[in-house]
KEVODREN-341731 format. One line per 8 residues: their letters; for each residue x, y, z of N, C-alpha, C, CB. Coordinates in Angstrom, 1 decimal. Atoms other than C-alpha are relative to their C-alpha. Last residue first. Glycine has a CB too. Layout:
A = X Y Z X Y Z X Y Z X Y Z | ...
This chain:
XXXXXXXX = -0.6 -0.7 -1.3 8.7 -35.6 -12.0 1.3 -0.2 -0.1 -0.5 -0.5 1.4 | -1.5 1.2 -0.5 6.9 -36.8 -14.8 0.3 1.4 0.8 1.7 -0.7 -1.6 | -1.2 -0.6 0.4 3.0 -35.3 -15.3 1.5 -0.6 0.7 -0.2 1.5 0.3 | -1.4 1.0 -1.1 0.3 -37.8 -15.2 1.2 0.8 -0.4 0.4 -2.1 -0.5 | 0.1 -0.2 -0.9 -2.3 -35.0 -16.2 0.7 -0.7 1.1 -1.0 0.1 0.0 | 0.0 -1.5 -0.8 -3.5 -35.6 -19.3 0.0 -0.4 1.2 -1.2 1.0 -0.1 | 0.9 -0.3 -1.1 -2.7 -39.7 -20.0 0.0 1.5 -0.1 0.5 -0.7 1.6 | 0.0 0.0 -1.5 -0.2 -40.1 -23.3 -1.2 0.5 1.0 1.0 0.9 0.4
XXXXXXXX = 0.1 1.1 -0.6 -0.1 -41.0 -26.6 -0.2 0.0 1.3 0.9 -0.7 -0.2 | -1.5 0.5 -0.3 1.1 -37.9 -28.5 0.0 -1.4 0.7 0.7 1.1 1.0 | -0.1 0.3 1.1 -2.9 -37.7 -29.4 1.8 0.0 0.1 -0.9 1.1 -0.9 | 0.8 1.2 -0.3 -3.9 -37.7 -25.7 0.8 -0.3 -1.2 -1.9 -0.2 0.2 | -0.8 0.9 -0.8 -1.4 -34.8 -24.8 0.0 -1.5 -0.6 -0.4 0.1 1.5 | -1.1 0.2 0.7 -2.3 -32.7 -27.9 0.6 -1.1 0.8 0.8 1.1 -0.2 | 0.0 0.6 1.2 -5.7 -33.0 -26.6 0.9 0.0 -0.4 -0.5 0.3 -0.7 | 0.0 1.2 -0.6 -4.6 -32.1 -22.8 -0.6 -0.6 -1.5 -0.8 -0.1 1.5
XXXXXXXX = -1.7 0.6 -0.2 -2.9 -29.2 -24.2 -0.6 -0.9 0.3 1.3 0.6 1.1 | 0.4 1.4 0.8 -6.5 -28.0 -26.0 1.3 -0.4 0.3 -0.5 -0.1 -1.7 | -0.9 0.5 -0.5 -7.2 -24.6 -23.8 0.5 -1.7 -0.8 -0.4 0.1 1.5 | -0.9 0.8 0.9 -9.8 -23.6 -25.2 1.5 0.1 -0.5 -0.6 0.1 -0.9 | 0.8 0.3 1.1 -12.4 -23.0 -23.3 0.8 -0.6 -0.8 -0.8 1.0 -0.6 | -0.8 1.5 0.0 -9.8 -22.3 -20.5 -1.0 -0.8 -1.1 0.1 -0.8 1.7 | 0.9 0.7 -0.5 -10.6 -18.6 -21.6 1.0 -1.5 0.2 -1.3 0.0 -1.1 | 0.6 1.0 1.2 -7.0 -16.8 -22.3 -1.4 -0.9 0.9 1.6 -1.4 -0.8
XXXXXXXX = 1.2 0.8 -0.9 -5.7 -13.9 -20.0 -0.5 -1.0 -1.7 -1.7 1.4 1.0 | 0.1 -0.3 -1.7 -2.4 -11.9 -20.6 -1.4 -1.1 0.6 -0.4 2.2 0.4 | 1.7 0.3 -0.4 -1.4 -13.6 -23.9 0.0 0.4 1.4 -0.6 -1.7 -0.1 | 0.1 0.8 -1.2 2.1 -12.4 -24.7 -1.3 -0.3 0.1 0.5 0.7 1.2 | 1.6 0.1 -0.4 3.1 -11.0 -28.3 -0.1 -1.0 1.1 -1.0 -0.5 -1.4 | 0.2 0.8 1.2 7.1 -10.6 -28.5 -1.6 0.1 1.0 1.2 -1.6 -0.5 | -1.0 0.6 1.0 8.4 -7.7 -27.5 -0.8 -0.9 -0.8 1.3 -0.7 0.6 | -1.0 0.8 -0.8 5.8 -6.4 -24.4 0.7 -0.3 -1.7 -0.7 -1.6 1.1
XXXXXXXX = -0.8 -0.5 -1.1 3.4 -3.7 -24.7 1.4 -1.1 -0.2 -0.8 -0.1 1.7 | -0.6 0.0 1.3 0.7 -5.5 -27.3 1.4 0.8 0.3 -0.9 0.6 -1.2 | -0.8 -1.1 -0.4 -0.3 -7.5 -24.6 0.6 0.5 -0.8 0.9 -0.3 0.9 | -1.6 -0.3 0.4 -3.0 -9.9 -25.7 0.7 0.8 0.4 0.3 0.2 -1.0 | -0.1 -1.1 -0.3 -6.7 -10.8 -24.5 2.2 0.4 0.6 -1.5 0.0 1.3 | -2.1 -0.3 -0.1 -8.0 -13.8 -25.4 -0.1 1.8 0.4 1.2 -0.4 -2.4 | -1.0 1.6 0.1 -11.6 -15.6 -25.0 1.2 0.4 0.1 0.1 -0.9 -1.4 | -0.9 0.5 1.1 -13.8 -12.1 -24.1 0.7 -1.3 0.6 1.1 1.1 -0.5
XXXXXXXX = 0.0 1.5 0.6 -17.0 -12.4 -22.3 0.9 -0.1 -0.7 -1.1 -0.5 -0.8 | 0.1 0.0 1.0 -16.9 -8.5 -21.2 0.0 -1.2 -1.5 0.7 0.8 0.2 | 0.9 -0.9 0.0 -16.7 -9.3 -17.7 -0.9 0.5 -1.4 0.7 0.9 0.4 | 0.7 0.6 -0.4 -14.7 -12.0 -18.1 -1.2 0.5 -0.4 0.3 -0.1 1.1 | 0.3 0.7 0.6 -12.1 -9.9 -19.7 -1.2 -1.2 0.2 1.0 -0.3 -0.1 | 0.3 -0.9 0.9 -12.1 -7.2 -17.4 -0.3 -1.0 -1.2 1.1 1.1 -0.3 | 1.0 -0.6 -0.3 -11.6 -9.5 -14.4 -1.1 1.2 -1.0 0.7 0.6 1.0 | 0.5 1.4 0.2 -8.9 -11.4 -16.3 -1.6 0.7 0.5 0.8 -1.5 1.1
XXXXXXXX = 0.2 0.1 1.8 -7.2 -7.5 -17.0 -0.9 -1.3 0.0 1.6 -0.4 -1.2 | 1.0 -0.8 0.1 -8.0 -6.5 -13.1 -0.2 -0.6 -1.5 0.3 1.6 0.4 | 0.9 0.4 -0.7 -5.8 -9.8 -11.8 -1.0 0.9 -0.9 0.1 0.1 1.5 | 0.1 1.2 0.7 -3.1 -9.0 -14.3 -1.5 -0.8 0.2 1.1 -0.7 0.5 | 0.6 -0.2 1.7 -3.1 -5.3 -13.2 -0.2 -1.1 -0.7 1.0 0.8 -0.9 | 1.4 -0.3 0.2 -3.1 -6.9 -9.6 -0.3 0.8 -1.1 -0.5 0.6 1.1 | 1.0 0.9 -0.2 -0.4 -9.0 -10.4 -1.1 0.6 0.5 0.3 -1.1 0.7 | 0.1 0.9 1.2 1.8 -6.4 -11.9 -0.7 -0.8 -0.1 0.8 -0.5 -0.4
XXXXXXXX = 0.4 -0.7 1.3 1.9 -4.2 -9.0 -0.7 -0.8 -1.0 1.2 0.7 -0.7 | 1.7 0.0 -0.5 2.3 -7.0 -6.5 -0.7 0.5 -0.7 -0.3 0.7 1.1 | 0.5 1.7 -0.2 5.5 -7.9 -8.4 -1.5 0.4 0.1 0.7 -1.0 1.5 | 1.0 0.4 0.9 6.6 -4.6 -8.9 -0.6 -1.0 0.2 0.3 -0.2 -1.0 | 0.9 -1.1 0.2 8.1 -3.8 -5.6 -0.7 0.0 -0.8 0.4 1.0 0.0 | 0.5 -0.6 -1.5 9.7 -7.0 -4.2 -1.3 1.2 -0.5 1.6 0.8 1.0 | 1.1 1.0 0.0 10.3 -8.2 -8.0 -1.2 0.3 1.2 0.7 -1.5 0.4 | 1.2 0.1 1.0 12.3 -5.2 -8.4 -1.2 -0.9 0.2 0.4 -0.4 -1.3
XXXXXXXX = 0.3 -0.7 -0.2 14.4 -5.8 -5.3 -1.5 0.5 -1.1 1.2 0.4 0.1 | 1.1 0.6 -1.3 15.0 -9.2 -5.9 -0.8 1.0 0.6 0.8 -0.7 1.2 | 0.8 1.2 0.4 16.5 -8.1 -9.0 -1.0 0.0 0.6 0.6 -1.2 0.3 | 0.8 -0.9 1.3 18.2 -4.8 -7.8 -0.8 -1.4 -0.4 1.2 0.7 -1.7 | 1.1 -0.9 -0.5 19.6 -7.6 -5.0 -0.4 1.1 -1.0 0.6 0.8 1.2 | -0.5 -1.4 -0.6 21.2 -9.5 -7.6 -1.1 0.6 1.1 0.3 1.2 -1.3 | 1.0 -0.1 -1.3 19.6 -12.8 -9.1 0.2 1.2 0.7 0.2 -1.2 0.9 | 1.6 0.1 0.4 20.5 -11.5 -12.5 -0.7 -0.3 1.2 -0.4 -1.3 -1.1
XXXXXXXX = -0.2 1.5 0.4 24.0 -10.0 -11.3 -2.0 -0.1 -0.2 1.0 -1.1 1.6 | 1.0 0.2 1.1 23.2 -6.2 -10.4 0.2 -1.6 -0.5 0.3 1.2 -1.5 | 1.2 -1.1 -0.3 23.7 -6.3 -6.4 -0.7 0.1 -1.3 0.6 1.5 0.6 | 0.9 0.1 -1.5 26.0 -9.5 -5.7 -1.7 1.3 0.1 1.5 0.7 1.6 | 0.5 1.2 0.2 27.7 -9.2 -9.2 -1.7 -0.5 0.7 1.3 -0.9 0.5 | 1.0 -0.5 1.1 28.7 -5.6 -8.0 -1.0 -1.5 -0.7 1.2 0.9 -1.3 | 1.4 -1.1 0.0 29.5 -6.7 -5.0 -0.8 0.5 -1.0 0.3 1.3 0.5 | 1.0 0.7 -1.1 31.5 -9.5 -5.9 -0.9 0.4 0.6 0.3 -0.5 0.8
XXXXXXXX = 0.9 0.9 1.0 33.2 -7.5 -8.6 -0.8 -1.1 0.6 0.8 -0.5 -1.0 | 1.2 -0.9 0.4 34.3 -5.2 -5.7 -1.0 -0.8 -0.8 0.6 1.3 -0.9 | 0.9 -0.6 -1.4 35.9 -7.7 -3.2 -1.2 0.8 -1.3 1.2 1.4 1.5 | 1.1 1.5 -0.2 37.6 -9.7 -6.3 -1.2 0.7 0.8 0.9 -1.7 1.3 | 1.6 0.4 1.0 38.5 -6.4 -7.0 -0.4 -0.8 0.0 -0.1 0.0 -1.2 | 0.9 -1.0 -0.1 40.1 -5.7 -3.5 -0.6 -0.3 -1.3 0.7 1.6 0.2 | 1.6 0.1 -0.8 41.3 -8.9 -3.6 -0.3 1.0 0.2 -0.2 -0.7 1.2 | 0.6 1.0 0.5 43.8 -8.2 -6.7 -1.2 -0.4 1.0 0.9 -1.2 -0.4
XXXXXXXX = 0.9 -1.1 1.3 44.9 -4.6 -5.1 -1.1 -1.6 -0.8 1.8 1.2 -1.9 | 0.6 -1.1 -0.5 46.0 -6.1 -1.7 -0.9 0.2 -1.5 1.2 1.4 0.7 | 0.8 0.8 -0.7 47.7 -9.4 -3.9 -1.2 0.9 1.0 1.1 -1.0 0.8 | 0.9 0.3 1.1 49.5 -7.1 -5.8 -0.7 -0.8 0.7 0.5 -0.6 -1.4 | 0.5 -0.5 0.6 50.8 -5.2 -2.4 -0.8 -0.2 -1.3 0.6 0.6 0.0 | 0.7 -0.2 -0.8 52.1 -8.4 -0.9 -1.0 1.1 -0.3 0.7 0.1 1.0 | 1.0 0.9 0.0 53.8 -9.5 -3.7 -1.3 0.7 0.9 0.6 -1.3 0.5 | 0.6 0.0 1.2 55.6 -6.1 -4.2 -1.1 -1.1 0.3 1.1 -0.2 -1.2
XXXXXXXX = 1.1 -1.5 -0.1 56.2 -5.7 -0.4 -0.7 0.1 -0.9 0.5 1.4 -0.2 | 0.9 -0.4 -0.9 57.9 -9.0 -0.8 -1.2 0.5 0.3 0.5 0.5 0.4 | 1.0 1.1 1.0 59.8 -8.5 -3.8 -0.7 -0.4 0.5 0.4 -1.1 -0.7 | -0.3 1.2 0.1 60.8 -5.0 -1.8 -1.0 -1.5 -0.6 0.3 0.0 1.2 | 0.8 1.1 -1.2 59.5 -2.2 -2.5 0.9 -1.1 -0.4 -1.9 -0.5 -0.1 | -0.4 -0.4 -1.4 61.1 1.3 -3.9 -0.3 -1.1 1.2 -0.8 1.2 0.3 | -1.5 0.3 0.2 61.0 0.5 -7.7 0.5 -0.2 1.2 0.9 1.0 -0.7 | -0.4 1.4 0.3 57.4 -0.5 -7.2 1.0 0.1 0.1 -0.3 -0.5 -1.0
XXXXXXXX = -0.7 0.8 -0.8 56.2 2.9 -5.6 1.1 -1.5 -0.2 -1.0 -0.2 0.8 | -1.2 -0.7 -0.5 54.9 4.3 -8.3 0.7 -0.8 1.0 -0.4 1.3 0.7 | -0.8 0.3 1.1 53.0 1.2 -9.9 1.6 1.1 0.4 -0.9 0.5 -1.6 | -1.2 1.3 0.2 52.1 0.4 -6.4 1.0 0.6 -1.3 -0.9 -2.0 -0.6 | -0.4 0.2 -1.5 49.8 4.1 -5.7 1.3 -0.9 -0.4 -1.4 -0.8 1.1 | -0.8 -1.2 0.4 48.4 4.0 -9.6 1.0 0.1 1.5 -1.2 1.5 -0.4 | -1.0 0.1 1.3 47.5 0.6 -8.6 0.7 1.2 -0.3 -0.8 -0.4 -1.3 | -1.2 0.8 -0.3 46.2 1.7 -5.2 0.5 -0.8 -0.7 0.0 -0.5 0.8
XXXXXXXX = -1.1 -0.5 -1.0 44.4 4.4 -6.7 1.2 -0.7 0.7 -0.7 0.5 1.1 | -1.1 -0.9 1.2 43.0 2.6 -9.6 0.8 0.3 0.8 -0.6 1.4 -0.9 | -1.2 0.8 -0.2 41.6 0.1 -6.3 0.6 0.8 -1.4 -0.2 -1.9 0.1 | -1.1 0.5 -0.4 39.9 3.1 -5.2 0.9 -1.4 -0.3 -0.3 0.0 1.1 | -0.6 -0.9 -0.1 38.1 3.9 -8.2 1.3 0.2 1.2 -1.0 0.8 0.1 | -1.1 -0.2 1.0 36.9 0.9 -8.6 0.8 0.8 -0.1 -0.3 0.1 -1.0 | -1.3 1.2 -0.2 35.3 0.5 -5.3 1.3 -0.2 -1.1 -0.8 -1.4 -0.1 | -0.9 -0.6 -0.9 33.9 4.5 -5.7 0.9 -1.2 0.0 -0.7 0.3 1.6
XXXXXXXX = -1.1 -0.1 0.7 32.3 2.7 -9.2 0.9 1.0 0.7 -0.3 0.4 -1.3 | -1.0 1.0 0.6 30.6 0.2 -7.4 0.9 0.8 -0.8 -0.7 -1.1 -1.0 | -0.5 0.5 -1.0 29.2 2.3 -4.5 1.0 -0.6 -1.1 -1.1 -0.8 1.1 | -1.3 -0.7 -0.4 28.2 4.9 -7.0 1.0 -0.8 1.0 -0.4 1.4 0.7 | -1.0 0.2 1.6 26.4 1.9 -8.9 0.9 0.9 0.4 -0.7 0.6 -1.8 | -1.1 1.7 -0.3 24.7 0.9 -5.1 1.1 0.3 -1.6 -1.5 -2.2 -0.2 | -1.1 0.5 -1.3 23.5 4.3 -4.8 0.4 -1.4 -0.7 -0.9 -0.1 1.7 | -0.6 -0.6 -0.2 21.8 4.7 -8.4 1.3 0.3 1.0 -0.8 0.4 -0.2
XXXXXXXX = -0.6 0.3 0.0 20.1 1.4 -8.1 1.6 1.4 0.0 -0.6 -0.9 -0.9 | -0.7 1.5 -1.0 18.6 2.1 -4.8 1.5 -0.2 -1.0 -1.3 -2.0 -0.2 | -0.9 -0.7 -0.7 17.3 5.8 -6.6 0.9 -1.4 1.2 -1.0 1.4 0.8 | -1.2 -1.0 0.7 16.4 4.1 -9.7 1.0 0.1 1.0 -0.6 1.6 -0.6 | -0.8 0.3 0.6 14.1 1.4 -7.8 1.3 0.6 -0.9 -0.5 -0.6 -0.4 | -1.0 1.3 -1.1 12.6 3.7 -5.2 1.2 -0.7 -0.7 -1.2 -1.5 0.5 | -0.7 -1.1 -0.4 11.5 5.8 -8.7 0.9 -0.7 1.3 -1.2 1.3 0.5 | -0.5 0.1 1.3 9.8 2.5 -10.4 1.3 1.4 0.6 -1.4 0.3 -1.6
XXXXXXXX = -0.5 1.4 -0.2 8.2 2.0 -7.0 1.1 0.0 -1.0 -1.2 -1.1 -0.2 | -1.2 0.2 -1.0 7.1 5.5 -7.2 0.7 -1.1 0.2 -0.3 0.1 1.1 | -1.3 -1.3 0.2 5.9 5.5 -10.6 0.9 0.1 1.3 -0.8 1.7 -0.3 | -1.4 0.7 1.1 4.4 1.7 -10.1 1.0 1.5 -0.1 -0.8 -0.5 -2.3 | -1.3 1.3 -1.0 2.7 3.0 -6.8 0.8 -0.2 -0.7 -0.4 -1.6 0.5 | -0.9 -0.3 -1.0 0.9 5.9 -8.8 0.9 -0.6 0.7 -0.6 0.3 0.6 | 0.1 0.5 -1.3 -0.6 3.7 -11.7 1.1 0.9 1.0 0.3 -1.7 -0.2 | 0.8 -0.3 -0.3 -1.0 5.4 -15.1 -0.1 -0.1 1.6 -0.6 -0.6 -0.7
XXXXXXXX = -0.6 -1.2 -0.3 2.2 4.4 -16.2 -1.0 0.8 0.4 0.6 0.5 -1.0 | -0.6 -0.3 -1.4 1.2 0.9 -15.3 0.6 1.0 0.1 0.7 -1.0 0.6 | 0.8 0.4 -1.0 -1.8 0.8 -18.1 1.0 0.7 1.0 -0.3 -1.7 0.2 | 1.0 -1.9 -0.1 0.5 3.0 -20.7 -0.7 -0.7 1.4 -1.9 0.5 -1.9 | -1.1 -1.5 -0.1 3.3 0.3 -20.2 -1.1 0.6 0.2 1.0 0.8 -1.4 | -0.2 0.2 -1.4 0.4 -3.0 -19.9 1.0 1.0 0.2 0.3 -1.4 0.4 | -1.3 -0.3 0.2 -0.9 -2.2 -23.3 0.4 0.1 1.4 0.2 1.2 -0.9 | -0.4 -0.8 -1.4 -4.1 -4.5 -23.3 1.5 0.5 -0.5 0.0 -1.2 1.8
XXXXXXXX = -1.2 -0.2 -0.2 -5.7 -6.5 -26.4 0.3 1.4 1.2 0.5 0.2 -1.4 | -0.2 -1.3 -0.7 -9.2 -7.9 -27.3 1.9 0.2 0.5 -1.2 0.0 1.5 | -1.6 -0.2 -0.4 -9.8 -11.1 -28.5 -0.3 1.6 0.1 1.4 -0.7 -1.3 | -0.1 -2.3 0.1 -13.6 -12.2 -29.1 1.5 -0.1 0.4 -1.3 1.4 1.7 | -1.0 -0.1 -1.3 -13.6 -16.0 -30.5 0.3 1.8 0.1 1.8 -1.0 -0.2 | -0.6 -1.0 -0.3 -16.8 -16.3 -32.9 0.9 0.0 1.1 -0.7 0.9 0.2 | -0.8 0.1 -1.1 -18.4 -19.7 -33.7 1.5 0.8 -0.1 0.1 -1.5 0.2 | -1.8 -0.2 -0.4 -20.3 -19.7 -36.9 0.3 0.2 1.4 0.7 1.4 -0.7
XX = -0.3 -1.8 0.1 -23.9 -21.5 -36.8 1.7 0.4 0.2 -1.1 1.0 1.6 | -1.1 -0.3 -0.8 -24.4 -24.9 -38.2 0.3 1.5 0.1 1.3 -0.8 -0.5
């Protein structure tokens, strides 16, 4: 019986895509988007200080009326802001969708080139040592063994529930 070697190899996907011209600009596009849209959120704030600072003077001088009618001006103006701001960094947020838009492609053809590199060079794994917690960027399907854990839990590979 001869031993049976698994090659692994490892990728730092930071140094890779700081290498990459598109990611720096793409990475630059994304600053300068989010940069505008944060002066936008903290102009909206800034005006509704003003028309608080604005009511609180004025208050002795309004009617209970005027008063309502002015807190209710300043309270949907920040509904208004914190629905933009929500609306632009929030997780789905445009910045989000925005990122995805411009990295995305990035990232899958450095993903594409690392399986391509791995192939190439017969490795089985090939890890990211870039990221927090250890990621597998490409693994042989050699050995892949989910459909043996499946059989030995009791179940068919490949009848997945819906």
């Amino acid at each position: 019986m001869g031993a049976f070697a698994q090659k692994f190899a490892y990728v730092d996907t930071e140094y890779i895509l700081k290498h990459l011209p598109e990611y720096k600009s793409s990475l630059n596009e994304l600053n300068v988007a989010s940069q505008q849209w944060q002066a936008q959120v903290d102009q909206n704030f800034v005006e509704i200080d003003k028309m608080y600072k604005a009511y609180q003077a004025d208050q002795v001088l309004l009617t209970a009326d005027m008063r309502k009618r002015r807190e209710n001006d300043i309270i949907e103006k920040e509904k208004e802001a914190k629905d933009f701001q929500r609306r632009i960094f929030g997780p789905d947020g445009e910045l989000f969708q925005k990122r995805g838009k411009l990295l995305g492609p990035i990232q899958d053809k450095v993903t594409k080139t690392i399986t391509e590199v791995a192939k190439g060079k017969q490795l089985d794994f090939i890890f990211d040592k870039s990221s927090e917690a250890t990621m597998m960027i490409y693994a042989s399907s050699n050995y892949d063994v989910s459909n043996d854990v499946i059989r030995l839990l009791g179940f068919k590979p490949g009848t997945i529930l819906k």
